[in-house]
N, C-alpha and C positions, 0 to 999 in steps of 0.2 A: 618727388625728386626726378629732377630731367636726367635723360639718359645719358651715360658717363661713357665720355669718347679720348681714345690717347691723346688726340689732338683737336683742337675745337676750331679752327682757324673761322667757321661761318659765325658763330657769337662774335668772336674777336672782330670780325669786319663790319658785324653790326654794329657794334659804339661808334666804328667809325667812317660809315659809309657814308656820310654826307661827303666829307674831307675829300675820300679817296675816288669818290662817282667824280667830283667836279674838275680832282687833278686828273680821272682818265678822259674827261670831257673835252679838258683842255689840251690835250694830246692830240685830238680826235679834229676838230678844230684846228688848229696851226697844221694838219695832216703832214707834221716831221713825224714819222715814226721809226728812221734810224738814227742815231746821233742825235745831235740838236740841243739846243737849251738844255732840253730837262734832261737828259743824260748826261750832262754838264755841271748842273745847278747839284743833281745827285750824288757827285763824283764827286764835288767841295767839300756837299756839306760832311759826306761819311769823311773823306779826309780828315776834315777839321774834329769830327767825332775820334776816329781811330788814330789823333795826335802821328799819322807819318808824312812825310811831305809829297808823297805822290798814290794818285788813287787810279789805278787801269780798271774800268769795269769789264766784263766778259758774258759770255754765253750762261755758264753753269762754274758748280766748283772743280769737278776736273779738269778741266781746260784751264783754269786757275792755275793748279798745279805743274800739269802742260806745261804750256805755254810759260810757266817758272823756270822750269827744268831747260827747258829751249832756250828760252833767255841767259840762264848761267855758261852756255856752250858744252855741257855735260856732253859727253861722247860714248858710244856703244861700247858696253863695256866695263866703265866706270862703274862703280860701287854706292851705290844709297842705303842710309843706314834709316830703316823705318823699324816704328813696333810691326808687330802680328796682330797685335789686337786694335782695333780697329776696321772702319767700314776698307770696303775693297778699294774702292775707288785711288785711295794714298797711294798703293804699291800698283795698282794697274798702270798706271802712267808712268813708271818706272822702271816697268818689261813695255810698254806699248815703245815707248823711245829708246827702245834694245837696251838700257842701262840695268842690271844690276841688283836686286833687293836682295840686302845684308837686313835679316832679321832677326830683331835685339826683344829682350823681355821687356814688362813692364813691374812697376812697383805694383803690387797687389793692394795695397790700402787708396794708391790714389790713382792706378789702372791705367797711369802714364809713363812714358819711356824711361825707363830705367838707365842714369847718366854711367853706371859703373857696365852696365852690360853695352853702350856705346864706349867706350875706354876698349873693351876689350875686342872691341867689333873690328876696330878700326885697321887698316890696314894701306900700304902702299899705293891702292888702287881706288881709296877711299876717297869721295870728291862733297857731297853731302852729305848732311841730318835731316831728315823731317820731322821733328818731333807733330806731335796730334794733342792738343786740347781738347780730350775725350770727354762726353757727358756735358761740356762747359765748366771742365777745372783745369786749370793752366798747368802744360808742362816745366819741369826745372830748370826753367830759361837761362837762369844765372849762370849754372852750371853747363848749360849745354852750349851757352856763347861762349864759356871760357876753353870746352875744348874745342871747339870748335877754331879758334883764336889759335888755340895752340898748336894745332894741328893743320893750320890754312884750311877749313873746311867752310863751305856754304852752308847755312842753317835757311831753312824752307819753314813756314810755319804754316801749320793743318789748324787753320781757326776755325772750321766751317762748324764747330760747335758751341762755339765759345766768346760769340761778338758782346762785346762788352762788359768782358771779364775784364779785372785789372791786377796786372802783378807787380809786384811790391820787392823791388832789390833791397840788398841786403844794405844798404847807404841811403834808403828810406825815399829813394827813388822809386816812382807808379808809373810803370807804362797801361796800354792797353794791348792784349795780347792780337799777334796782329802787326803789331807797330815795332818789334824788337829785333826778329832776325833778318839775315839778308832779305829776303822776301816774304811775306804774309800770305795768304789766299786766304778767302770765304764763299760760303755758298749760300743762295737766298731760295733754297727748294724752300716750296713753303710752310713745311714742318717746324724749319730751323725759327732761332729767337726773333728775328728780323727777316722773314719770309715773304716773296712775292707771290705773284698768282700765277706762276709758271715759271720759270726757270731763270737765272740769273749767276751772276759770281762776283767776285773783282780780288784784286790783285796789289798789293801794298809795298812800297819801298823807301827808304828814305836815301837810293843811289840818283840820283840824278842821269846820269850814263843809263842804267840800267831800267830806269823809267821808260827812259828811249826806246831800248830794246823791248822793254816787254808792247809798248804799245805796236811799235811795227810786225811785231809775230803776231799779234791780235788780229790787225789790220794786212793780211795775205802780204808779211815784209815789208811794206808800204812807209813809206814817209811822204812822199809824196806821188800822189793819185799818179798811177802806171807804171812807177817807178820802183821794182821790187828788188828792194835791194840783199835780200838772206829770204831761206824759206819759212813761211811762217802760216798761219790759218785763219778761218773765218769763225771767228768768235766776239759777237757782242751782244750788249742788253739792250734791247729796246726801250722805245721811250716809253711805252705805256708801263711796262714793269717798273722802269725806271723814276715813274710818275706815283704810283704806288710805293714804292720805296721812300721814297724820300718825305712821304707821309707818315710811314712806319717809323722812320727814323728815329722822327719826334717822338715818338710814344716807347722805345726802345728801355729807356730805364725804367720807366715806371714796368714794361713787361717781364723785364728779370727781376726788377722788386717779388713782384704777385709770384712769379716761380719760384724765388726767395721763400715767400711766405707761404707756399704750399710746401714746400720741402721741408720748414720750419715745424709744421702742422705733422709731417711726417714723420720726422727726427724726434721730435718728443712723445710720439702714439709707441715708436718702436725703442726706444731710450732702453727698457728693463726687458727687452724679447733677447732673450743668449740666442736663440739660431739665426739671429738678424744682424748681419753688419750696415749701419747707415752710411751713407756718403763722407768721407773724410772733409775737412776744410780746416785749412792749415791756417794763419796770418799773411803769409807769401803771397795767396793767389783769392780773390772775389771766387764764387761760384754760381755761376748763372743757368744751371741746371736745363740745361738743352735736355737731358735724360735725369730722372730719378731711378739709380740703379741699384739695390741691395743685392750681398752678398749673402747668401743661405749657405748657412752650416747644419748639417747634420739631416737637412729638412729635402726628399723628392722633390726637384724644380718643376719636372713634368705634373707630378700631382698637384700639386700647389699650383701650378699655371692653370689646370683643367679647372679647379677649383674656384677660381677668381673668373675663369670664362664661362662658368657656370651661373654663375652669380652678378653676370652682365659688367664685369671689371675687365675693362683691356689691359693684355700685358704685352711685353716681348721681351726675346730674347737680343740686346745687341753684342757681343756677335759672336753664335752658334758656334760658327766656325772661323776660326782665323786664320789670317792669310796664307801662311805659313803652310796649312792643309789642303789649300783649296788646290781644284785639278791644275789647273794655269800654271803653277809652279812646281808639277810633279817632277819636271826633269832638274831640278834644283837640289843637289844637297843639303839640307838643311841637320842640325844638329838640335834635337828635340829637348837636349839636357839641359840647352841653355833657354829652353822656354818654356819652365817648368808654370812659373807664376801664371801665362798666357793658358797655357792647358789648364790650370787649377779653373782660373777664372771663366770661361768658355761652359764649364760643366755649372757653375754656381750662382753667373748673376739673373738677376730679374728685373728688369725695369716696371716703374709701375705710371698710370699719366701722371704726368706733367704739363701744365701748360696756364697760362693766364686767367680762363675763365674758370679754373675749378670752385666749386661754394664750399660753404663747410659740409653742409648735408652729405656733399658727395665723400668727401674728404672721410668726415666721420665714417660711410658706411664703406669704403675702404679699408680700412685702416680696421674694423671692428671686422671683415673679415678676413684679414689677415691674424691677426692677434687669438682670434679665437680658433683658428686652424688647428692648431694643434693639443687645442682641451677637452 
């Protein structure tokens, strides 16, 4: 058995290094390597992928976000209503641009924003949502547009785990997550399900006006070269990323199938373990498994991690600490009662790999030790 890595991305590039050498080739070649064709040709095709009508690509996923928030004219001060659980990056951008993080609980069974703990969030000074598609399971979109509707608010969506998930309204209508609220963002670190070879992002709307905006903040306010018309930044993807991407693209379903199918592999090893909770998945929402996260009950997380690093099984923790705790927000009042679910969960989950190339071999020996841990 080959040696079992969280993320395998160098197998993954072997099936298909021929594809991706001759699209960097031809990068290399045409020597555009900002803008150009292929950062163009990329920008369509995910469009017509993520079903919105306009695609901004960018530097990374926070600048995604950024540059979202800039675009909406969010003002210091204003109120963002994000979870705690989740990577930092969501609510950095959210003190980086002096605004505000209103931190709301999450559901514990699907470790997404909790739509009654935003109800309760909300307040006079309140301007966004971010909900976060955590792990690659979609937040409660349905609900979270409808308050949002109700309450004039922008909904931001934190896809950067979750490309090519699809959620299912309740009128038997499929978006792709991503494509539903005011603005989308993703990231193409190349961990994620659709990952480059360095850094990447983009940016999704179906506002016409607000397309505008977001590309001129991308482009230092720019609409036209010299001409800056609002303050804005230097954020884009490259062609060669861009060229690799667009490679990836193609292969993108079939890669959440395979994490499908290892997660599948997973969910029926651990079916009859009581101190394992498996990945929830509703009808509502696809699960494209950016992370496999279980919840331990009863079971030392630390002992059980040493255990599996013992035994040449990568794990982690995502995430140790949430936001809510970390120092950056010390001088913030925060109310810990109302994120109780976040605390539970921070102390309980374990991610185990996930990713396209797992075999069974690996899988099995996984999974056999876990299950015998505690016999």
């Amino acid at each position: 058995m080959k040696g079992i890595q969280m993320v395998d991305t160098k197998s993954q590039y072997l099936k298909i290094k021929a594809e991706v050498d001759a699209a960097i080739f031809s990068v290399l070649d045409s020597a555009v390597y900002i803008g150009g064709k292929t950062v163009q040709q990329f920008s369509e095709s995910l469009n017509e992928y993520v079903g919105s009508k306009h695609t901004i690509t960018c530097a990374n996923g926070t600048d995604a976000l950024q540059i979202a928030m800039m675009a909406l004219g969010l003002e210091p001060g204003d109120e963002v209503i994000t979870p705690s659980f989740t990577y930092i990056a969501t609510t950095e951008v959210v003190a980086l641009l002096r605004l505000k993080p209103v931190f709301v609980d999450v559901n514990p069974i699907t470790f997404c924003i909790d739509p009654e703990a935003v109800r309760k969030a909300i307040t006079p000074k309140t301007k966004a949502i971010v909900p976060v598609h955590l792990y690659g399971y979609a937040a409660p979109m349905e609900e979270i547009m409808a308050i949002a509707e109700e309450h004039n608010l922008y909904v931001i969506e934190d896809n950067a785990q979750a490309i090519g998930c699809d959620y299912t309204f309740s009128n038997g209508v499929t978006k792709k997550t991503g494509s539903i609220g005011h603005i989308g963002c993703t990231s193409f670190y190349p961990s994620k399900n659709l990952g480059a070879y360095g850094d990447g992002g983009a940016i999704f709307t179906n506002d016409t006006a607000l397309a505008e905006r977001l590309k001129m903040i991308a482009n230092h306010g720019q609409k036209v070269r010299y001409l800056h018309e609002m303050v804005g930044c230097n954020s884009r993807l490259d062609a060669i990323q861009a060229a690799i991407l667009n490679i990836k693209l193609k292969h993108l379903d079939a890669y959440n199938q395979a994490r499908q199918e290892a997660a599948a592999y997973y969910n029926n090893a651990f079916a009859n373990i009581e101190w394992i909770t498996t990945p929830f998945i509703d009808s509502y929402s696809t699960h494209v498994f950016h992370q496999y996260t279980l919840v331990l009950n009863g079971v030392n997380r630390d002992e059980l991690a040493a255990h599996l690093t013992e035994k040449g099984i990568p794990n982690m923790v995502y995430y140790p600490v949430p936001g809510h705790k970390q120092k950056m927000f010390e001088g913030l009042y925060i109310d810990e009662t109302n994120l109780t679910n976040t605390n539970w969960l921070t102390e309980r989950v374990i991610s185990l790999p996930i990713h396209t190339e797992l075999e069974i071999e690996q899988l099995e020996y996984i999974t056999s030790a876990i299950i015998n841990y505690k016999k």
